[in-house]
LOLO-973871 format. One line per field, with one value per residue (C-alpha): residue number from 1; residue in three letters; y, x, z. Coordinates in Angstrom, 1 decimal. Example, Ala and Ser with C-alpha at 12.3 -4.5 7.8 and 13.67 -1.06 7.14 Angstrom:
2
pos [1;2]
code [ALA;SER]
y [-4.5;-1.1]
x [12.3;13.7]
z [7.8;7.1]
//
This chain:
401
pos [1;2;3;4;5;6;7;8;9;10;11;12;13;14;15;16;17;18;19;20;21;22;23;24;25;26;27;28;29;30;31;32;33;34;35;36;37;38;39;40;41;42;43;44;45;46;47;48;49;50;51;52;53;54;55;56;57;58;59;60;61;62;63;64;65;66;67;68;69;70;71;72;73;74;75;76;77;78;79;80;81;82;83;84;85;86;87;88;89;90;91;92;93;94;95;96;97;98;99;100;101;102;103;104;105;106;107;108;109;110;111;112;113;114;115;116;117;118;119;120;121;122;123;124;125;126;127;128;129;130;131;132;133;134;135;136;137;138;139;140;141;142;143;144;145;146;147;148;149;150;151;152;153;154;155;156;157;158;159;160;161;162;163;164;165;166;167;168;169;170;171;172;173;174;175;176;177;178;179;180;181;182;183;184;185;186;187;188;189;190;191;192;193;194;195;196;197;198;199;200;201;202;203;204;205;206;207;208;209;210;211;212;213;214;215;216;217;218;219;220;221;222;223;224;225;226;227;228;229;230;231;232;233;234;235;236;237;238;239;240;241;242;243;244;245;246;247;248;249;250;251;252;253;254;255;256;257;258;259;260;261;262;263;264;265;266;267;268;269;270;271;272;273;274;275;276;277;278;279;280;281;282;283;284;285;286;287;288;289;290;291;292;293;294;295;296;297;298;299;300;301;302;303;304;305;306;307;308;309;310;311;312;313;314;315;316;317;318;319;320;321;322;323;324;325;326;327;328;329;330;331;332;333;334;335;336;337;338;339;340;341;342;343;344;345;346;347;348;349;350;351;352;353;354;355;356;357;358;359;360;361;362;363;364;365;366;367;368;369;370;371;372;373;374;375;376;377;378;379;380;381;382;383;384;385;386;387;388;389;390;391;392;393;394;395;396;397;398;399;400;401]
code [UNK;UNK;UNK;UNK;UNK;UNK;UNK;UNK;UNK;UNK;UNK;UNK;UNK;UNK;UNK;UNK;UNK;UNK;UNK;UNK;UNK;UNK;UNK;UNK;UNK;UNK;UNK;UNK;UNK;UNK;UNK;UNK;UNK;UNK;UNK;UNK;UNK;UNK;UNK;UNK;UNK;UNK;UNK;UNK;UNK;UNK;UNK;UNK;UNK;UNK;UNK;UNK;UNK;UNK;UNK;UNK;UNK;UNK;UNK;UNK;UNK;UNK;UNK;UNK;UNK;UNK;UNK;UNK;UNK;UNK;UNK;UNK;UNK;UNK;UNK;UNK;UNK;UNK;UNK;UNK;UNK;UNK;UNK;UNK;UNK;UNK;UNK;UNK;UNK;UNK;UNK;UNK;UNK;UNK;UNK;UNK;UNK;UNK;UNK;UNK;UNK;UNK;UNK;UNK;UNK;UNK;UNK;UNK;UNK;UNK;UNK;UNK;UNK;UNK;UNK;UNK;UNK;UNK;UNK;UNK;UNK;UNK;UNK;UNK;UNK;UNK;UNK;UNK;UNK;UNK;UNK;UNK;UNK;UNK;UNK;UNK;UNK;UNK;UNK;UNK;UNK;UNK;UNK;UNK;UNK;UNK;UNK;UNK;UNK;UNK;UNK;UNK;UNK;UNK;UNK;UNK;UNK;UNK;UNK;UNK;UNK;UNK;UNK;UNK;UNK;UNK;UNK;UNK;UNK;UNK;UNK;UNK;UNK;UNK;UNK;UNK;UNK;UNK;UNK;UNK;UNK;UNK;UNK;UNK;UNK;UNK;UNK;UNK;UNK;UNK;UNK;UNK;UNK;UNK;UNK;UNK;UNK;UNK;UNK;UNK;UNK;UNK;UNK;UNK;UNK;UNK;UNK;UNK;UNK;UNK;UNK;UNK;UNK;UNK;UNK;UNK;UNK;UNK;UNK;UNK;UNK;UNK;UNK;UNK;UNK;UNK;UNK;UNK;UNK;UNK;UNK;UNK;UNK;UNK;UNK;UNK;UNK;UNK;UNK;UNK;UNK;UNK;UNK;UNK;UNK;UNK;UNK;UNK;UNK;UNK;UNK;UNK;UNK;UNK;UNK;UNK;UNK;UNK;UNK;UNK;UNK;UNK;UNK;UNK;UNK;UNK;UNK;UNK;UNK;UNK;UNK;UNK;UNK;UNK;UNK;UNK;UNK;UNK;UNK;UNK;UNK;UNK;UNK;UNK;UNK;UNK;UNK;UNK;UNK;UNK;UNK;UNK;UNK;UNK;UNK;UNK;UNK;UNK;UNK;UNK;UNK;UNK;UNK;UNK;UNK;UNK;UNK;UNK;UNK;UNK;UNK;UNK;UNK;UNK;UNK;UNK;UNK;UNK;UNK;UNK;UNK;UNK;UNK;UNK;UNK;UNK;UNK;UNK;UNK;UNK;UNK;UNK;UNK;UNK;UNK;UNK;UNK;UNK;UNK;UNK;UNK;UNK;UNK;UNK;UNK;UNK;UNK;UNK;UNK;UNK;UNK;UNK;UNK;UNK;UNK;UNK;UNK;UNK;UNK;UNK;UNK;UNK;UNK;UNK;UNK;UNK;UNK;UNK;UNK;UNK;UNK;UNK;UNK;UNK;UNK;UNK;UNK;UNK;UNK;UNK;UNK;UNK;UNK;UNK;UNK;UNK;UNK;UNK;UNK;UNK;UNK;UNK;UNK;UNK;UNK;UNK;UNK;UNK;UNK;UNK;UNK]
y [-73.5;-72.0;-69.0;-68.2;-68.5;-65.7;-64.0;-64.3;-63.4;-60.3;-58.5;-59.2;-57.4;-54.6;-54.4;-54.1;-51.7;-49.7;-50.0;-48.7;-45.9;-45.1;-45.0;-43.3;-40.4;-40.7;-40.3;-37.1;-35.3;-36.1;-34.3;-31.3;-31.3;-31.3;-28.5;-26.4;-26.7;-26.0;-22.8;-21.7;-22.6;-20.5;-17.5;-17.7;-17.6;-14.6;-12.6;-13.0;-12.1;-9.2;-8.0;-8.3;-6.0;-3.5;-2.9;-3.2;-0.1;2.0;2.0;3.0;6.1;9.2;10.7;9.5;9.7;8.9;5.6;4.7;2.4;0.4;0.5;-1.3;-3.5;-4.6;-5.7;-7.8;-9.4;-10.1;-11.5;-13.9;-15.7;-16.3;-20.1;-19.8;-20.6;-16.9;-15.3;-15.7;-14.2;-10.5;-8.1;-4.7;-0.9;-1.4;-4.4;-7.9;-10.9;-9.1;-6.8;-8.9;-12.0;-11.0;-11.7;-8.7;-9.5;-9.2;-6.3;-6.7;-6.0;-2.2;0.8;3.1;5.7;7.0;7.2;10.0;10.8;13.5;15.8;19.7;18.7;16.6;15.6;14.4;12.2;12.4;10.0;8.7;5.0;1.7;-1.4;-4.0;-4.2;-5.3;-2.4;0.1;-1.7;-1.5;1.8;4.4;2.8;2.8;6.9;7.3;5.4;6.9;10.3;9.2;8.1;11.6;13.7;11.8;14.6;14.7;12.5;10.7;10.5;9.1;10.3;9.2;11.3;8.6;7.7;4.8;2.8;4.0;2.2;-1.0;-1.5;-1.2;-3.5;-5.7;-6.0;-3.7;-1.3;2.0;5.1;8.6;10.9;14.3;16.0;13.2;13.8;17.2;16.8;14.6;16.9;20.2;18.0;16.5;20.3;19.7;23.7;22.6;20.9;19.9;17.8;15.8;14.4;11.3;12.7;12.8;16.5;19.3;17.7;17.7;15.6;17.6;20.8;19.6;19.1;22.2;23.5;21.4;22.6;26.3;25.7;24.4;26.9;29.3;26.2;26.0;28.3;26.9;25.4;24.0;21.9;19.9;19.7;16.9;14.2;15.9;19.5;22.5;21.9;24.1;26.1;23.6;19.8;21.4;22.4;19.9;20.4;19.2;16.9;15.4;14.8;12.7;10.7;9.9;8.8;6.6;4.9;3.9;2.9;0.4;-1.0;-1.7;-3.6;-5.3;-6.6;-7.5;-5.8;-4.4;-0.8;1.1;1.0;-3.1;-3.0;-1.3;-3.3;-6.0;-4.5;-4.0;-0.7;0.6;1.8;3.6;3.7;6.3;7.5;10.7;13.1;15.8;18.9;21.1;19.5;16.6;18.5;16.8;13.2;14.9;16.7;13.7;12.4;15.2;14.8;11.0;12.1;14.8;12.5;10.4;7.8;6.6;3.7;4.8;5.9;7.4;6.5;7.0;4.6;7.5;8.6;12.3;13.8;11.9;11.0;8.9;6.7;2.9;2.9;6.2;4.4;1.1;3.5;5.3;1.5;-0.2;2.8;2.7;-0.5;-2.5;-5.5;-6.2;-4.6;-4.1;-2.3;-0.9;1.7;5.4;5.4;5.8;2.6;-0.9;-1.2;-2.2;0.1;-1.7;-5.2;-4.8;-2.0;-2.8;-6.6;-8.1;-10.5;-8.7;-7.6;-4.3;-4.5;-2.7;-6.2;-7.7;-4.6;-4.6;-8.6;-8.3;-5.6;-8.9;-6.3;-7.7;-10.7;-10.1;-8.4;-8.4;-6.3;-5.3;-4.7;-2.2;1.2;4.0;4.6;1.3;2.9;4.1;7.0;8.3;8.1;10.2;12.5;13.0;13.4;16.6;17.9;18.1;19.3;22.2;22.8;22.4;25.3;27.9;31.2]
x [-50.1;-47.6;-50.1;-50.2;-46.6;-45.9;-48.2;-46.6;-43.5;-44.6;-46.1;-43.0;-41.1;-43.6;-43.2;-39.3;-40.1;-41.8;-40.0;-37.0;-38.8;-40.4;-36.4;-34.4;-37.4;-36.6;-32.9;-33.8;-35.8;-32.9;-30.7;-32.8;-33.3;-29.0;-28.5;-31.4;-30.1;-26.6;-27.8;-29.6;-26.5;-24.1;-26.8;-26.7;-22.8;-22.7;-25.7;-23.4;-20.3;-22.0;-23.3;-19.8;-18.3;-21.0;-19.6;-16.0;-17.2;-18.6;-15.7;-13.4;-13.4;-11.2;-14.3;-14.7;-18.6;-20.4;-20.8;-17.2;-17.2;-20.3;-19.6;-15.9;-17.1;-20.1;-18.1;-15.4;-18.6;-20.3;-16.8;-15.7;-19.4;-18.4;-16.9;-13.6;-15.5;-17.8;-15.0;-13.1;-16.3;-15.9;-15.5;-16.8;-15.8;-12.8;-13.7;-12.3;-10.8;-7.6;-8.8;-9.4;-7.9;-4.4;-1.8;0.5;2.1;1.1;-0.7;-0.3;3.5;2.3;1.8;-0.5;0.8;-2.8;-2.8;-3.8;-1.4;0.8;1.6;2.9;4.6;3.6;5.3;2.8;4.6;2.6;2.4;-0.1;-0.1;-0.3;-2.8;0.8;1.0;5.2;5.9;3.9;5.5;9.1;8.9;6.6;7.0;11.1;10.7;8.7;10.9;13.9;12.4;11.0;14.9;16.2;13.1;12.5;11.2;8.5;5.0;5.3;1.9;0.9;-1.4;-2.0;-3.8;-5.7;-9.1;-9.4;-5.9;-7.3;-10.8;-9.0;-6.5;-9.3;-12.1;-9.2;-7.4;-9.4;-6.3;-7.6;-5.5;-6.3;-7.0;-5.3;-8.2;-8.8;-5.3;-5.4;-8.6;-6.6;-3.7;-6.4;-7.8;-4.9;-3.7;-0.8;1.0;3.9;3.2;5.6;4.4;6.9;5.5;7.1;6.0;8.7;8.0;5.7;3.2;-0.8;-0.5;1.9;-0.1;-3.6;-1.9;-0.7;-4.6;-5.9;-3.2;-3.7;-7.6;-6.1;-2.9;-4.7;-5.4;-1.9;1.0;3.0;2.6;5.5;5.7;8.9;10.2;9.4;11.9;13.3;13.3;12.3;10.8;13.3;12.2;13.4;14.9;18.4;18.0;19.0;19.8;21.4;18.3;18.1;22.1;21.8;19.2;20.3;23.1;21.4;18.8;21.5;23.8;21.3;20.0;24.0;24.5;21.0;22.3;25.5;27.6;30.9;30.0;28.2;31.3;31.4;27.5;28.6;31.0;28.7;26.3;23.8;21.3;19.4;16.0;13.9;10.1;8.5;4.8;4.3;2.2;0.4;1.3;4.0;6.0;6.7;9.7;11.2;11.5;13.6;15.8;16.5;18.0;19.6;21.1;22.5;24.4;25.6;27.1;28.6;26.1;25.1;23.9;20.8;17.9;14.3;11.0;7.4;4.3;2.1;4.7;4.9;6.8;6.6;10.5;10.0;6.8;8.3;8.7;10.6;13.2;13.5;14.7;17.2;18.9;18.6;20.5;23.1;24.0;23.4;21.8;21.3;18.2;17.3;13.9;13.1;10.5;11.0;9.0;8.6;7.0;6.9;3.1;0.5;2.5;5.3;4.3;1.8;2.7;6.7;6.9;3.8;2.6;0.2;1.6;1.3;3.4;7.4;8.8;6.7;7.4;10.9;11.1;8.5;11.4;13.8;16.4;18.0;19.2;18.0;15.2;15.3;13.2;14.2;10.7;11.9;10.7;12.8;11.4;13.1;16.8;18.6;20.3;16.5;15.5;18.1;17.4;14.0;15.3;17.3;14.1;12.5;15.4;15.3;11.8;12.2;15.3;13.5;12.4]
z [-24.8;-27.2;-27.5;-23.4;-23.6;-26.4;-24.5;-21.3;-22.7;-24.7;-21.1;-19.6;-22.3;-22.2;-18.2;-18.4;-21.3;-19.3;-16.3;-18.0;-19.2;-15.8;-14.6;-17.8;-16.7;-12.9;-13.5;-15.5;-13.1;-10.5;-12.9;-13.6;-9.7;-8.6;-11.3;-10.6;-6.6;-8.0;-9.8;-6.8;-4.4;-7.1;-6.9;-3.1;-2.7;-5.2;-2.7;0.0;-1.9;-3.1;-0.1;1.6;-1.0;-0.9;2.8;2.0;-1.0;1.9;3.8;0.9;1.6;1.9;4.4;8.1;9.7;12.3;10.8;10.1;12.9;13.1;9.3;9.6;12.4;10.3;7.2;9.2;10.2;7.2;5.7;8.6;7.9;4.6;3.1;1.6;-1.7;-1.3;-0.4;-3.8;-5.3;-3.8;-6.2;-6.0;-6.7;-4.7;-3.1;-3.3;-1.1;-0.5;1.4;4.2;3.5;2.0;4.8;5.0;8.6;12.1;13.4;16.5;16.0;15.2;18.2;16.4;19.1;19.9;23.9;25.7;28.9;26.2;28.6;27.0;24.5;21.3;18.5;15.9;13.0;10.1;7.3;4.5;5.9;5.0;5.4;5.4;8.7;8.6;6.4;8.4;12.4;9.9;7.7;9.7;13.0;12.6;11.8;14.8;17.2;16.3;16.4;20.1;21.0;19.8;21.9;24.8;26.4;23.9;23.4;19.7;18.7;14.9;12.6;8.8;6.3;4.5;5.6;3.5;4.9;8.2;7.6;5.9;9.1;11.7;9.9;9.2;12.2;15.2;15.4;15.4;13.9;14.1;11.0;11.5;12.9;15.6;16.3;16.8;18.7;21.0;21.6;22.7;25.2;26.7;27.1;24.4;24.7;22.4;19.1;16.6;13.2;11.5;8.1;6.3;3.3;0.5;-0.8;-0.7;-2.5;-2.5;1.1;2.7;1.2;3.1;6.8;6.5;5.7;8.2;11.0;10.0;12.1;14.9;15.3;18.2;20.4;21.0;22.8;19.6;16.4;14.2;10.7;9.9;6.6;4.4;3.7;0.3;1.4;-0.7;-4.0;-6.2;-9.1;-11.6;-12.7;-11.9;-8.4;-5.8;-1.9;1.4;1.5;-1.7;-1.6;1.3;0.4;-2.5;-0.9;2.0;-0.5;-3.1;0.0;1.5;-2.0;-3.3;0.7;-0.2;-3.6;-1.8;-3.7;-2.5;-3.9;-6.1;-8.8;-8.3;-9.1;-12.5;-13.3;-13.2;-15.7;-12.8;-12.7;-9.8;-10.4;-7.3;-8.2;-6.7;-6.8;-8.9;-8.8;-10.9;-8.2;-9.5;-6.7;-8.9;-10.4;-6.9;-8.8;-11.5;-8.8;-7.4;-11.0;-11.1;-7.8;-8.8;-11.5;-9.9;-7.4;-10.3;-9.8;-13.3;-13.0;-11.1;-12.3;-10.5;-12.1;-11.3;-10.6;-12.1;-15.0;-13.8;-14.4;-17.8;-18.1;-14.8;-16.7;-16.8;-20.4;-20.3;-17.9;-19.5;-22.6;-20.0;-18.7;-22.4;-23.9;-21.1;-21.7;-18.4;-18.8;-15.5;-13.1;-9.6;-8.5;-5.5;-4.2;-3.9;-0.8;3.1;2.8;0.9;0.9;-2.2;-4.5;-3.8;-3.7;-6.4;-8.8;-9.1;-8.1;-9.0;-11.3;-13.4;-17.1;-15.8;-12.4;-13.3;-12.8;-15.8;-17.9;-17.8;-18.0;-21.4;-22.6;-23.4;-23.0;-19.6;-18.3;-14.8;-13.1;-9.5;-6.6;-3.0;-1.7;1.6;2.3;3.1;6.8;7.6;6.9;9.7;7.8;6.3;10.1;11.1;8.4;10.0;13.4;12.1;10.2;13.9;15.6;13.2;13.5;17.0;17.2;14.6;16.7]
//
């Protein structure tokens, strides 16, 4: 009896045994099964991702086609199917999930000025552009209304020179922009006779050197062609040479950032151990000689605590490290950036104010040699006086025989 028993009880054991075993190995398989589906889930999301940026890549681009389009339309598409997880996996050439999904105000807000209806006279304002939708309603829109209010009699019609802001606002947000040529193609067949082009560009740089190429095609197709000075005026011949131009901007910019900083004056800012800095782009086209004008032109008007600097560091005593030298050695320990530009776009919210160790804001922080950093992120299209500035550029173009 004792025998069965110990029997019994030994094939129990060896059932549980096994049973255990049989579901240890169950529990396993389960857990090779959720990670294999978890690889294959992670592969999926990075497809799509991938395939999302591969479109946003073939829009980046400076050249418009056929295609352009279908091509924008088609990459809005593929992104709004994404999950918010997929998304935060785009990364490409130029792609990744700021280009659609970075918030940079309301689109709707902008006129892209592209309606037919012109009638014989055009005036065509010319600028780069912008993909932040407030800065481009604020800074290009503001030059183009108040050069509307001082032509009523003229059509203001907008064109911008970059292909790839152009792509980036339409697959973005469905407003449509012309390039300069669609522009001009729009004036011919509305039977513009008159055409005057204002650009917002700041100097005669590459930009400002290609509308003029591009208009030169178009000149015989109507009974008048004038260009508008840029916003700075003649180049000069050298770092000395200043103008009218340069005087009163200098004047307007520093003016607007000294009220931003809510100081009482420039002087009071001084006082304070406070500098100005205005960041500009640069450029590699002998016009860049323009930035060092412009310093020129603040200490000619006694302004020394303002200083001009460059994203691109050309010329090479506007680089960021050149100026944090200039406001170290001139004692103020105090620092307030703002862009040297029509508008306060990606340069302006990323290369000066953002957060990467790169941005001008992290640079001159990293220095340790000022209290304060601050920015004013506004661009100079916004500011009544540079408006009015551009207003007299058209008028003069306008009034020359």
């Amino acid at each position: 009896m004792k025998k069965k028993l110990v029997v019994v009880l030994l094939s129990a054991a060896m059932c549980v045994a096994a049973f255990g075993g049989c579901g240890a190995k169950s529990d396993s398989s389960d857990s090779s099964s959720n990670k294999k589906t978890e690889t294959s889930s992670k592969k999926e999301d990075q497809k799509a991702a991938d395939a999302v940026a591969k479109k946003i890549d073939a829009i980046y681009v400076q050249e418009r086609t056929d295609k352009t389009d279908e091509q924008c339309k088609a990459a809005k598409e593929a992104w709004d199917k994404l999950t918010d997880a997929q998304k935060e996996l785009v990364e490409g050439d130029n792609a990744d999930p700021d280009y659609f999904g970075r918030d940079t105000g309301d689109a709707s807000q902008d006129d892209p000025l592209n309606g037919d209806d012109i009638g014989e006279k055009e005036l065509l304002v010319v600028s780069f552009g912008t993909s932040f939708n407030a800065s481009r309603a604020a800074d290009i829109g503001g030059v183009e209304k108040a050069l509307q209010a001082a032509n009523p009699d003229w059509s203001v019609r907008r064109a911008f020179t970059a292909q790839i802001i152009i792509n980036h606002v339409q697959a973005r947000d469905g407003e449509k922009i012309d390039n300069v040529d669609q522009a001009l193609e729009r004036a011919v067949k509305n039977g513009v006779k008159q055409l005057v082009i204002q650009p917002t560009h700041l100097m005669h740089g590459a930009e400002y050197k290609e509308l003029t190429e591009a208009v030169e095609s178009y000149k015989d197709k109507f009974e008048s062609v004038k260009i508008a000075e840029p916003l700075l005026g003649e180049v000069g011949s050298d770092a000395t040479v200043i103008n009218a131009d340069k005087a009163a901007v200098a004047e307007a910019i520093t003016a607007e950032a000294v009220k931003t900083a809510e100081y009482d004056s420039l002087d009071a800012a001084a006082a304070d151990s406070t500098a100005f800095v205005f960041m500009g782009h640069g450029t590699s086209d002998e016009a860049k000689i323009s930035y060092s004008q412009m310093q020129t032109q603040m200490e000619k008007l006694g302004y020394k605590n303002v200083f001009i600097g460059t994203v691109e560091g050309e010329p090479e005593e506007t680089s960021c490290e050149s100026v944090i030298a200039k406001v170290k050695d001139a004692g103020y320990k105090n620092v307030i950036l703002r862009p040297l530009m029509v508008v306060a776009g990606d340069h302006a919210n990323n290369d000066m104010a953002g957060d990467d160790d790169d941005s001008w804001l992290s640079q001159f922080e990293a220095s340790k040699n000022f209290d304060s950093v601050k920015t004013q992120i506004a661009g100079l299209g916004e500011i009544d006086a540079i408006q009015q500035l551009y207003a007299a550029h058209t008028k003069a173009a306008m009034d020359a025989q």
